[in-house]
N, C-alpha and C positions, 0 to 999 in steps of 0.2 A: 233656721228651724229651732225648734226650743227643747231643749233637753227634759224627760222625762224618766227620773230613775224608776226600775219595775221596784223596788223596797217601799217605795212611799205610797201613803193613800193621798187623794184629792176630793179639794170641795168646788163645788159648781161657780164658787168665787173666786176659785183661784189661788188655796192656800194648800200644802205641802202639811201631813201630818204623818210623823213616825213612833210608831210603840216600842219603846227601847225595854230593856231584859228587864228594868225595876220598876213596869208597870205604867212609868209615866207616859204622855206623849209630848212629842218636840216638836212644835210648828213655826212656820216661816211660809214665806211665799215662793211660789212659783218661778222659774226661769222666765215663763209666756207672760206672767202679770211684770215681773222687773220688765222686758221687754217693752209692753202694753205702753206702762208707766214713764218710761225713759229714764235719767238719771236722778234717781233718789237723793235729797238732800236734807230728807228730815226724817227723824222717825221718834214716834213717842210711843213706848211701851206701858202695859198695864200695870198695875201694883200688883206687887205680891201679897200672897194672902188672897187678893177678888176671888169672889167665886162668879162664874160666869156660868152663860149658857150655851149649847151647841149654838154657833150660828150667831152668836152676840161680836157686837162691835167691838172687838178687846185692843186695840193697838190702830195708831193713826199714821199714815205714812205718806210724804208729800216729796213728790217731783217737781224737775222742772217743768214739767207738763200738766200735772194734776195732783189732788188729795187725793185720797183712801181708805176706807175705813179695811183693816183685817181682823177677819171671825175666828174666833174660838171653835175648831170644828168637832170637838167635844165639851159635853158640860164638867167644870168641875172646880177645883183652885188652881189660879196663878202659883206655881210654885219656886219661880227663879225666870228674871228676864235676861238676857244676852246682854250684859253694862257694857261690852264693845260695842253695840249698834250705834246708842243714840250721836256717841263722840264720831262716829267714823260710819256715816250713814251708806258711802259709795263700799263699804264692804258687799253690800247685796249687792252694786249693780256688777262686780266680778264674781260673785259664787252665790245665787239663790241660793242653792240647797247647802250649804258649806256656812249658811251666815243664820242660825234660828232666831227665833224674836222670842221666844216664851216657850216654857215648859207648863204643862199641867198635869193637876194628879186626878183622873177623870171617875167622874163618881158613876160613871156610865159606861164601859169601856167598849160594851156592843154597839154603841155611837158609832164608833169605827168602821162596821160592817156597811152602815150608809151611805160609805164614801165613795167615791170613782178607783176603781186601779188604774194603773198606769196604761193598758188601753182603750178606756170608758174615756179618761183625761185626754185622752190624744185625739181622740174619737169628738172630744165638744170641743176643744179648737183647734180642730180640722190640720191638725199635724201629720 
Protein backbone atom coordinates (compact mmCIF):
# COMPACT_ATOMS: atom_id res chain seq x y z
CA UNK A 1 0.00 0.00 0.00
CA UNK A 2 1.46 3.36 -0.69
CA UNK A 3 2.56 5.66 1.93
CA UNK A 4 0.83 9.13 2.25
CA UNK A 5 2.34 11.60 4.59
CA UNK A 6 -0.83 13.95 6.16
CA UNK A 7 2.22 17.31 5.89
CA UNK A 8 2.07 17.17 2.08
CA UNK A 9 -0.55 18.31 -0.46
CA UNK A 10 -1.31 16.39 -3.69
CA UNK A 11 -2.04 16.72 -7.44
CA UNK A 12 -4.67 14.66 -9.35
CA UNK A 13 -1.26 13.51 -11.14
CA UNK A 14 0.36 12.34 -8.67
CA UNK A 15 2.86 14.82 -7.47
CA UNK A 16 3.72 15.51 -3.63
CA UNK A 17 3.99 19.38 -2.88
CA UNK A 18 5.32 20.90 0.56
CA UNK A 19 5.42 24.72 1.77
CA UNK A 20 8.39 24.93 3.68
CA UNK A 21 8.79 28.11 6.52
CA UNK A 22 10.56 30.40 3.47
CA UNK A 23 7.68 30.34 1.52
CA UNK A 24 9.05 28.15 -1.22
CA UNK A 25 7.26 24.81 -2.19
CA UNK A 26 9.29 21.36 -2.67
CA UNK A 27 7.94 18.91 -5.11
CA UNK A 28 8.51 15.34 -6.04
CA UNK A 29 6.48 12.58 -6.57
CA UNK A 30 4.35 10.31 -5.12
CA UNK A 31 5.16 6.80 -3.32
CA UNK A 32 1.70 5.54 -5.61
CA UNK A 33 3.30 7.19 -8.86
CA UNK A 34 7.22 5.62 -8.11
CA UNK A 35 5.08 2.45 -7.63
CA UNK A 36 2.68 2.93 -10.82
CA UNK A 37 6.14 3.64 -12.71
CA UNK A 38 8.41 0.68 -11.40
CA UNK A 39 11.97 1.39 -11.29
CA UNK A 40 13.12 4.88 -12.24
CA UNK A 41 16.21 5.18 -14.34
CA UNK A 42 16.08 8.52 -15.72
CA UNK A 43 15.14 11.73 -14.60
CA UNK A 44 15.57 15.21 -16.26
CA UNK A 45 14.79 18.19 -14.24
CA UNK A 46 13.79 21.77 -15.27
CA UNK A 47 16.24 24.86 -15.34
CA UNK A 48 16.45 26.95 -12.90
CA UNK A 49 15.31 30.31 -13.31
CA UNK A 50 11.77 28.62 -15.71
CA UNK A 51 8.95 30.21 -14.73
CA UNK A 52 6.24 27.73 -15.03
CA UNK A 53 2.64 27.22 -14.63
CA UNK A 54 0.45 25.23 -12.18
CA UNK A 55 -0.05 22.09 -13.97
CA UNK A 56 2.75 22.54 -16.57
CA UNK A 57 5.11 19.68 -17.59
CA UNK A 58 8.24 20.79 -15.64
CA UNK A 59 10.53 17.47 -15.26
CA UNK A 60 10.69 14.24 -17.45
CA UNK A 61 10.96 10.97 -15.58
CA UNK A 62 11.48 7.53 -17.35
CA UNK A 63 11.29 3.77 -16.07
CA UNK A 64 11.69 0.65 -16.94
CA UNK A 65 8.16 0.56 -17.65
CA UNK A 66 7.32 3.99 -18.84
CA UNK A 67 8.03 7.88 -19.45
CA UNK A 68 6.47 10.80 -17.44
CA UNK A 69 5.93 13.99 -17.71
CA UNK A 70 5.80 15.82 -13.65
CA UNK A 71 3.79 19.23 -13.07
CA UNK A 72 4.71 22.08 -11.53
CA UNK A 73 1.53 21.98 -8.99
CA UNK A 74 2.06 25.70 -8.45
CA UNK A 75 2.88 28.44 -10.84
CA UNK A 76 6.03 30.35 -10.36
CA UNK A 77 10.17 30.06 -10.68
CA UNK A 78 12.23 26.94 -10.70
CA UNK A 79 14.34 27.95 -7.87
CA UNK A 80 16.91 25.09 -7.25
CA UNK A 81 16.65 21.38 -8.68
CA UNK A 82 17.77 18.13 -6.36
CA UNK A 83 21.67 17.61 -8.63
CA UNK A 84 21.42 14.14 -6.67
CA UNK A 85 18.46 12.92 -8.77
CA UNK A 86 19.60 12.89 -12.19
CA UNK A 87 23.22 10.93 -11.25
CA UNK A 88 21.39 8.57 -8.99
CA UNK A 89 17.80 8.20 -10.27
CA UNK A 90 16.87 4.89 -8.05
CA UNK A 91 17.09 7.40 -5.20
CA UNK A 92 13.25 7.91 -5.61
CA UNK A 93 12.55 4.32 -6.20
CA UNK A 94 13.61 3.93 -2.01
CA UNK A 95 12.18 7.35 -0.69
CA UNK A 96 9.48 9.27 -2.91
CA UNK A 97 9.00 11.82 -0.43
CA UNK A 98 12.66 11.78 1.01
CA UNK A 99 14.08 12.48 -2.82
CA UNK A 100 12.39 16.19 -4.25
CA UNK A 101 13.05 17.09 -7.85
CA UNK A 102 12.54 20.87 -7.73
CA UNK A 103 11.81 23.70 -5.57
CA UNK A 104 9.78 26.84 -6.42
CA UNK A 105 9.11 30.30 -5.47
CA UNK A 106 5.30 30.35 -6.15
CA UNK A 107 3.89 33.49 -7.46
CA UNK A 108 0.51 32.20 -6.42
CA UNK A 109 0.75 30.52 -3.12
CA UNK A 110 -3.36 30.01 -2.77
CA UNK A 111 -2.44 27.48 -5.69
CA UNK A 112 -1.93 25.22 -2.91
CA UNK A 113 -5.36 25.33 -1.51
CA UNK A 114 -6.41 23.38 -4.91
CA UNK A 115 -4.58 20.48 -3.97
CA UNK A 116 -5.86 17.07 -2.51
CA UNK A 117 -4.81 16.43 1.31
CA UNK A 118 -3.67 13.49 2.32
CA UNK A 119 -7.25 11.86 2.49
CA UNK A 120 -8.74 13.34 -0.77
CA UNK A 121 -5.06 11.47 -2.17
CA UNK A 122 -5.97 8.36 -0.68
CA UNK A 123 -9.34 8.60 -1.44
CA UNK A 124 -8.31 8.90 -5.75
CA UNK A 125 -6.24 5.84 -5.65
CA UNK A 126 -8.19 3.98 -3.69
CA UNK A 127 -5.71 3.40 -0.72
Amino acid sequence: MANIPDNLKYTESDEWARLEADGTVTVGITDFAQESLGDIVFVELPDVGRTVAADEASTVIESVKAAADVHSPVSGEILEVNEEVPGSPDLINGDAYGNWLFRVKPSNVAELDKLLDAGAYAKKIGA
